[in-house]
N, C-alpha and C positions, 0 to 999 in steps of 0.2 A: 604282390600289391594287395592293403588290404580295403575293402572298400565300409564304410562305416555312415549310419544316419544319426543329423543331429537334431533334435525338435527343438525352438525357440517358441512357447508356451505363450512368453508375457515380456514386456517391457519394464515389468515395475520396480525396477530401480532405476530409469532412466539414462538420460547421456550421461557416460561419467569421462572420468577426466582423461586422459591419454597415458597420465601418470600410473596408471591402472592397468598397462597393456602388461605385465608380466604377475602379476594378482588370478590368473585363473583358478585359484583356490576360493577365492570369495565368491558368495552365492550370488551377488550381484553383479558378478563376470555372466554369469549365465540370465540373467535377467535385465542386463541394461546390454547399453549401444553406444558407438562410437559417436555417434548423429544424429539428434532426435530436432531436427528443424523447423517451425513453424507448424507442428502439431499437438494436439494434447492428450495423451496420457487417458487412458478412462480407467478409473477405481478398479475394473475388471480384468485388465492388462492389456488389451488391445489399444492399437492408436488411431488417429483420426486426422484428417485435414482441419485445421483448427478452423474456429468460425473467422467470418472476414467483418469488417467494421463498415456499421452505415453511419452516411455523413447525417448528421445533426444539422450543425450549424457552427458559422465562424467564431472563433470565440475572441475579444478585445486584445487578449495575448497571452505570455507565459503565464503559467500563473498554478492553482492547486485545484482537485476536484474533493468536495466531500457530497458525502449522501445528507439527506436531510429525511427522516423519516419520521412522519408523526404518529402513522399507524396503519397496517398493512394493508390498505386501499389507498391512502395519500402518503408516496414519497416524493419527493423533491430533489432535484442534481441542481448543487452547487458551485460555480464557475468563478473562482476569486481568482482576480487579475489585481494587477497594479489601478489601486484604487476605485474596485469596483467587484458588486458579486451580481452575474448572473443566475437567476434560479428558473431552471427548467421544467416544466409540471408533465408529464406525461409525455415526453421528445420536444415539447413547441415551451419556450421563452416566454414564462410568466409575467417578469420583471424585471428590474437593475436596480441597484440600492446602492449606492454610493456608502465609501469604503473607508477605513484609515489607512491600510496597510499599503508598503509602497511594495514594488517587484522584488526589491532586495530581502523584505522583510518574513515575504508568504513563507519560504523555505522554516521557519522559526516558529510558524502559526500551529497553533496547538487549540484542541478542542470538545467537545463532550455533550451530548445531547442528554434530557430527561425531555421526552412528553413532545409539546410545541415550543419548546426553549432550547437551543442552543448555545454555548456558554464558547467564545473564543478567547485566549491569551496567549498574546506577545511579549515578552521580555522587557520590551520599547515600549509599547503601545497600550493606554487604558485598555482593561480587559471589556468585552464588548459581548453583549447579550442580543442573539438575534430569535426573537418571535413572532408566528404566525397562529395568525386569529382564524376561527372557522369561517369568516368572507374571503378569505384567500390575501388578508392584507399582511404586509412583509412591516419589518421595523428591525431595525440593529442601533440600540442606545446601550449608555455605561451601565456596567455593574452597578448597581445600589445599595450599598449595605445597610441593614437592618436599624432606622433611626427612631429613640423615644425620648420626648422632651428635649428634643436638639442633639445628643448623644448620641454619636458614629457606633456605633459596635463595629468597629474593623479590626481587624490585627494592625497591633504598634511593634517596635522594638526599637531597644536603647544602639544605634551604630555607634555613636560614639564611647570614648572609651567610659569603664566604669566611673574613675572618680571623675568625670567634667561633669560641674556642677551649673544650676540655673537660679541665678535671681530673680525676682519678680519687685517691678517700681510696683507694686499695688496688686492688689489683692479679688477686684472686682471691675468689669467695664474693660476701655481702652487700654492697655498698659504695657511695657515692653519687657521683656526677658530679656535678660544677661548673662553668657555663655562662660566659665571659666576657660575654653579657648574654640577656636574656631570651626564652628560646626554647622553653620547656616550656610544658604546660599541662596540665591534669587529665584529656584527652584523651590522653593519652601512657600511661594507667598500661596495661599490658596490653600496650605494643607493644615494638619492639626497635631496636636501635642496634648501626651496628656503629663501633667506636672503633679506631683505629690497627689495623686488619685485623683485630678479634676482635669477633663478635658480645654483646651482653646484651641483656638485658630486664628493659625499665623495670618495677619493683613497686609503685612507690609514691611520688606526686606532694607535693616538699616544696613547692615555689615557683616562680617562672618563670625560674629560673637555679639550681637543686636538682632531681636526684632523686635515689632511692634504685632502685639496680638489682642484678640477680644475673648473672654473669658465666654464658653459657654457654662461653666458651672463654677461657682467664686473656689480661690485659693487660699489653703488654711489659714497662709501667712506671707510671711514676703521675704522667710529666709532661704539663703542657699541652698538647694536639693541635689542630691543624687538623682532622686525617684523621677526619673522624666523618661519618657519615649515617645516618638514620631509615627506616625503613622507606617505601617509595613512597606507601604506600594506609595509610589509617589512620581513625581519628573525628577527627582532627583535618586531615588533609590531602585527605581524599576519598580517591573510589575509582574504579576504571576508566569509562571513559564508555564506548566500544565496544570489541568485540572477534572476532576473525576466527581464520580455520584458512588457513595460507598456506605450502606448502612443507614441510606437515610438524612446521611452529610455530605456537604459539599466541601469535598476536598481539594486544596491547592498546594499541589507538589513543587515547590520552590520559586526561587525568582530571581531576579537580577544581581541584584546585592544580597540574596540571601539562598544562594543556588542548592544547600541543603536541607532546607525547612521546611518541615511540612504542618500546617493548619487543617485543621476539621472545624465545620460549622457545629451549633449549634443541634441537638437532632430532630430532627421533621420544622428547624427554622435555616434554612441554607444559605442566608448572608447577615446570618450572626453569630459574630465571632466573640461574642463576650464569654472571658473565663471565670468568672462570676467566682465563686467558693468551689472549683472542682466538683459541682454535682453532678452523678450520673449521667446528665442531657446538656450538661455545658460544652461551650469549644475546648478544643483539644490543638494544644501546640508542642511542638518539639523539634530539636534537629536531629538530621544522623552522623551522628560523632563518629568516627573509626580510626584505623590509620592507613585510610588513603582519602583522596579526594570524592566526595560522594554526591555530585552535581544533579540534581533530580531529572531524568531525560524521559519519563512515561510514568503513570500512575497507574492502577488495573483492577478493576472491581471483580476479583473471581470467586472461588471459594474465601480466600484469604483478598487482603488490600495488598495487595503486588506493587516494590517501587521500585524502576528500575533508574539506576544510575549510571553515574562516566563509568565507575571502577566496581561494582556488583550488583548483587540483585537484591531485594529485600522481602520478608515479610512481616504484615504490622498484623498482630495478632488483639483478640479479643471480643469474648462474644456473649454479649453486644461488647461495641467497644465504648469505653468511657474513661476519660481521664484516671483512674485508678485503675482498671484492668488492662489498659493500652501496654502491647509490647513490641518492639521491633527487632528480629532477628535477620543477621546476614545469612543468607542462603546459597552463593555462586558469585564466584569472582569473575566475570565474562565483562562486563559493561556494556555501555551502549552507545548510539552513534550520536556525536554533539553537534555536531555542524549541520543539521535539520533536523527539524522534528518529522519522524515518521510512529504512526500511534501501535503499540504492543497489539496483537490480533490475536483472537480466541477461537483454535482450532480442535477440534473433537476433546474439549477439554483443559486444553495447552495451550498454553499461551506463545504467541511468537514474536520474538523481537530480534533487530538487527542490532549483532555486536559491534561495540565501538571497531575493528580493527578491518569494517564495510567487507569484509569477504565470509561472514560467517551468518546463517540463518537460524540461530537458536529456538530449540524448544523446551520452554520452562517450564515444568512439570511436579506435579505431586503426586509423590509416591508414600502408600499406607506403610510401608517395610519401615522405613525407616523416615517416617513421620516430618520432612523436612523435602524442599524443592529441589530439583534435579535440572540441570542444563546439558540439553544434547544438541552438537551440530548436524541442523537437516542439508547441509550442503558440504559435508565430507568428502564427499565421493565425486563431484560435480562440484570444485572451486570455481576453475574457470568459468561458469556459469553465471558465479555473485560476483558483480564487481562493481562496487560504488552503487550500492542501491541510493535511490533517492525518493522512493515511494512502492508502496505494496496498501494491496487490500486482498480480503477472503472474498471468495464466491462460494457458498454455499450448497450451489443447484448443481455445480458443476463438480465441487470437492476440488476446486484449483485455486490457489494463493496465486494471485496475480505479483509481481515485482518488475519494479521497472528500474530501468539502468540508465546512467549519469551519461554514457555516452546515446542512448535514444532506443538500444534494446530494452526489449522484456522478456522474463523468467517467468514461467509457469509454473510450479510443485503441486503435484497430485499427493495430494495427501489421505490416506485411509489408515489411520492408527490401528482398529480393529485387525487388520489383514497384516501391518506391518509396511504398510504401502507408503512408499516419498522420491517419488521422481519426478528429476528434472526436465527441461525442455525448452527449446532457445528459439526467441521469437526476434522476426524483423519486419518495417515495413518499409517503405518509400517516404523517407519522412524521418523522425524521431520524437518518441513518445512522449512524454513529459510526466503527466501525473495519471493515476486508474484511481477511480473508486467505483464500491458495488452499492449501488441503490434498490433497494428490496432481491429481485431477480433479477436483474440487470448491469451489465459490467461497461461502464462508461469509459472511456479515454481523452485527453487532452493530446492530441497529434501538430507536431511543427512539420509543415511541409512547405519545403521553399520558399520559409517566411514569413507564412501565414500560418495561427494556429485555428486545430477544428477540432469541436468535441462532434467525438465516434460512439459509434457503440456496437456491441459484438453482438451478432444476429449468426443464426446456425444456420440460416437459410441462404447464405450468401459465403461466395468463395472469394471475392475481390474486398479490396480497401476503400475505404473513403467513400463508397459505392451508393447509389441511388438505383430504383429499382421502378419501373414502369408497366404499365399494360392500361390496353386501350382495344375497344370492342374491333374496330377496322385497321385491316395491316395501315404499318406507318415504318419509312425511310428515317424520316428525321428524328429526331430524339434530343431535346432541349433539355434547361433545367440544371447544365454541368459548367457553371462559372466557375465553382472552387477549383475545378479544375483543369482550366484553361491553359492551354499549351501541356496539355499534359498526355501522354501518347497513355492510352487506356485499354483494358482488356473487355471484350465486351461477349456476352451470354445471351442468345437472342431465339427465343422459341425453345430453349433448352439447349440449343447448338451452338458450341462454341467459334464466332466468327474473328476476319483478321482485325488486329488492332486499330484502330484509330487514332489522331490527335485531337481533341476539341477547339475547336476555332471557334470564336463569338459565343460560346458557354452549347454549342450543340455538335451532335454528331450526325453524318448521314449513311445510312444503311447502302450494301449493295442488292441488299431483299428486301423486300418491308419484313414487320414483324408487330405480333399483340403483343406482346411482353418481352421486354429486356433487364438485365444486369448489365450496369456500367461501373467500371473504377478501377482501383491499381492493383495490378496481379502482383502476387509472392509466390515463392516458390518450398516448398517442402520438400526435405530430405528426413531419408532417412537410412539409417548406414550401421550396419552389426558391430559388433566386435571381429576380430580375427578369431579363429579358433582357439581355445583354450591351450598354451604349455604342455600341460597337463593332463588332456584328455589323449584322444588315438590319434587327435590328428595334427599333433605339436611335437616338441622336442627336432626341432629346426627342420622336418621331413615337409617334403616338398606334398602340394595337397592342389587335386583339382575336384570342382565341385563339377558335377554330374548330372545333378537336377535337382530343381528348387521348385516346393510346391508353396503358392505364398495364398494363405486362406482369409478370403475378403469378405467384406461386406457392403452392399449398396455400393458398389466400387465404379464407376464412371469413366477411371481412367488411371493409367497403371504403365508409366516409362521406368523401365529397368537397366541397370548396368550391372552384367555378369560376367565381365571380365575382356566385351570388345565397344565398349561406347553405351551411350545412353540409348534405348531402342522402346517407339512405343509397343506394348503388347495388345494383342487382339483380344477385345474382352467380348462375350457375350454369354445370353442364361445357359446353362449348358441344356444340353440338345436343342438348343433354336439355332436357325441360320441371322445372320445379319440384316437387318432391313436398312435399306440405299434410304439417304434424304430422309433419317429417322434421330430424333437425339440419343445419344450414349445410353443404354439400358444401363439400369443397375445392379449389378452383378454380385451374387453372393454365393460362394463358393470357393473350392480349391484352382489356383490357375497354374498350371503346368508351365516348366521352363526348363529347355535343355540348355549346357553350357560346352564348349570346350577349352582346353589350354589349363597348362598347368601353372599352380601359384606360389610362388620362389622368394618372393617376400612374406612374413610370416608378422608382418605388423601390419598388413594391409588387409582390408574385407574381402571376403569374398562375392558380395553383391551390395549393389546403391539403387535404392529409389530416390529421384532429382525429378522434377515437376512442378511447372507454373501453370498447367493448365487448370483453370477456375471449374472443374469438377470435384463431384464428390468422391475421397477415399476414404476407406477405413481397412487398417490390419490388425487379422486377431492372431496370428501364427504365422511361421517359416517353419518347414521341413527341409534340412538339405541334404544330400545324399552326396558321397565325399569318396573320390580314390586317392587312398596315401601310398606314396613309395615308398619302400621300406627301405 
């Protein structure tokens, strides 16, 4: 027999797939895990009990989180539901603004901030401008574009086909147009036309080759034209789908009826779209021709204007860009996901967007070699992990890509490009999640729990969900204040010491000790679970392998249940050379913890040891040691 030790260093390649069980040649056989469960990943390689979510406040319903940031002492978390936005200023409910967007529609909402202006577009829905004044006052009105002497500067375009022509009864004033065939609709009264270079606006819908309109600039003459186009956006053609700040211009990456077009404003005038004689600082129009379908689904101010679509990726080069130096080249054929808008993120560099086919996390990258963008899937190795994203945002403080999933899980991606660092990690709670965004330092969530939804937010100081947290100078029994979680059997932290559950009845709990400070709310449970031993190393090639001893090296560790091959069992933690102190909370422990095991392991797909734990203390792992007899 021979006996053999194996270090496990680092996690950072995360869970990977099971697919992967006969791969111990890859380097991330020796640095990922079968089961990395409700923890996250640190840049360093060690892992962590992830933080737990305190309750905020109920939110109206399903619906989408964005940040709102005007400047790194004032951000704002925004809470858009079915017909209404919450904005939250520092955890407490500034205001409610009443909304356009119905529940069906949020998933589609698309967005883009400069300053104290944020800029929303729906496909359906007038695009909608929301700003905040330095009194803290909110306002969400329409886009405005850029008007002189009554003249819209907006983007027009001809829908109809080329040769349908327009008559004009007259030349100045009231007067109706006449269609060579049917191109009007009742959706037309209200909007504008510009005919043989003179704008009007339509007043009043005769028929679908008839209107009645009012001339804002007289007409050369009163014959037939070609030369006519409609306004871009309309009730009847739709309205911007995305939109970006890029150069100085306000760009809108397609729309409803014109799902490949992209528009640039004006530069340093951002809702004017006049393209005047092509001068250097005019708007800038074009579509992306190719041969596939090229649906504009993100826009991306990075080095380059980044456009991603259904069917690839783009970049629109130019610098500066201006109607004669503008170019756009296809870069990666991957596409992107049409059935919500979720916005392209900028990580150490890279850009990251979810592929149309929801199981792939692309990184769209620029590379000096070969002067052109590069796409690589960060979820290769960990599919099972993506499945139907339906919202992702960056954390910056933490280096974790938040992703959340259609069924109510979330994905965590530790990302450190420098190191070569991307691992994954699978989170759950009591509930399902709904939407994340990151507002300055702060990682917020949208939680369904039994019907009711809450925006959460991730605090490192807390090991339960949903949680509220108390203290009070004289012990106290009771503990109020837990309506959201009413009928809800809860984990509770009280003096530092983890007591038995409770349910909340009438919104409170009562102690069987008193206590100055407690954690209340919903435990989760972390796992975490190796690989089997490598094929390929000493202790594979179908040979039967019992592990020996496991030394698992911790930090600030609290608490520590193991399974090495006879059940889940807690271990005794304490600092080393101290004894335990009786009616004392869990010390923190940092150090190497010792574990003998017996019995030998005859399945050769199976780990050799499981960490499983819902008790709402702190863990952290930097290493596994295991020390191994193989039969020869």
């Amino acid at each position: 027999m021979t006996r053999i030790r194996e270090i496990k260093t680092n996690f950072t390649a995360g869970e990977i797939s099971r697919e992967l069980l006969g791969r111990g040649d890859l380097r991330a056989y020796d640095n990922g895990a079968l089961a990395l469960r409700n923890v996250f990943i640190q840049p360093t390689g060690g892992i962590t009990r992830r933080a737990g979510l305190a309750y905020i406040d109920t939110a109206a319903g399903d619906g989408k989180l964005i940040a709102f940031e005007f400047n790194t002492q004032q951000t704002s978390l925004l809470v858009i539901t079915d017909g209404q936005i919450d904005v939250y200023t520092n955890g407490a409910k500034e205001t409610t603004i009443t909304a356009p967007w119905t529940a069906s529609q949020i998933a589609q909402l698309a967005w883009t901030q400069s300053a104290d202006t944020l800029l929303l577009t729906h496909p359906e829905v007038p695009p909608k401008k929301l700003t905040r004044s330095g009194a803290g006052t909110w306002m969400l009105e329409d886009w405005s574009f850029f008007t002189d002497g009554g003249i819209l500067y907006q983007p027009y375009f001809k829908f109809a086909d080329s040769e349908v022509t327009l008559t004009p009864s007259g030349t100045t004033g009231s007067i109706t147009l006449t269609a060579s065939a049917s191109v009007f609709d009742a959706g037309h009264e209200g909007t504008r036309l510009r005919v043989a270079g003179s704008e009007v606006e339509i007043t009043d819908y005769d028929s679908p080759t008839v209107v009645t309109v009012t001339t804002i600039e007289d007409l050369p003459n009163t014959d037939p034209t070609i030369d006519w186009f409609e306004q871009a956006f309309s009730p009847v053609r739709g309205y911007p789908a995305t939109v970006a700040f890029h150069q100085d211009r306000l760009v809108i990456g397609g729309s409803r009826d014109l799902p490949n077009r992209l528009w640039f404003s004006k530069s340093g005038d951002l809702f004017n779209f006049d393209l005047g004689e092509g001068l250097d600082d005019e708007s800038i129009e074009f579509a992306i021709l190719s041969d596939q379908v090229n649906a504009i689904r993100g826009i991306f101010s990075g080095r380059h204007l980044q456009v991603f679509t259904s069917g690839a990726e783009w970049q629109v080069t130019g610098d500066p860009l201006t109607p004669a130096s503008v170019q756009i080249r296809r870069q990666t054929r991957i596409g992107s996901l049409i059935e919500r808008y979720i916005p392209p993120t900028n990580v150490d560099g890279a850009t990251l967007f979810i592929a149309r086919n929801k199981q792939e996390v692309q990184e769209f990258l620029y590379t000096d070699l070969e002067q052109a963008y590069k796409s690589s899937d960060l979820a290769l190795l960990s599919k099972h992990v993506i499945t139907d994203p339906v919202d992702m945002d960056y954390d910056s403080r933490r280096r974790l890509l938040f992703l959340v999933r259609a069924d109510g899980q979330f994905a965590a991606l530790t990302v450190f490009r420098a190191e070569s660092v991307a691992a994954w990690t699978l989170h759950n709670t009591d509930g399902a999640v709904k939407s994340v965004a990151v507002v300055g330092d702060e990682v917020y969530m949208l939680v369904q729990r039994a019907g009711d939804y809450f925006v959460e937010q991730f605090d490192d100081a807390l090991n339960l969900d949903s949680a509220l947290t108390g203290e009070v100078g004289t012990p106290a029994t009771v503990w109020s204040g837990l309506d959201h979680l009413e009928g809800k059997s809860v984990a509770i932290v009280a003096d530092g010491e983890v007591v038995d559950n409770q349910t909340v009845t009438g919104g409170q709990i009562t102690l069987a000790e008193a206590a100055t400070a407690v954690e209340i709310g919903l435990p989760y449970t972390h796992i975490v679970q190796p690989l089997p031993p490598s094929e390929l190393g000493n202790a594979g090639g179908g040979r039967r392998v019992r592990l020996i001893e496991g030394i698992f090296r911790v930090q600030d560790t609290q608490s520590l249940r193991l399974d090495i091959g006879r059940g889940l069992s807690d271990i005794a933690l304490r600092q080393l050379g101290e004894d335990p102190i009786l009616d004392a909370p869990p010390p923190k422990v940092s150090g190497d913890i010792k574990v003998r095991s017996l019995g030998w392991q005859t399945d050769a797909t199976k780990a050799l040891w499981r960490i499983e734990q819902d008790v709402p203390l702190g863990f952290t792992l930097l290493s596994v040691t295991t020390q191994l007899k193989v039969n020869d």
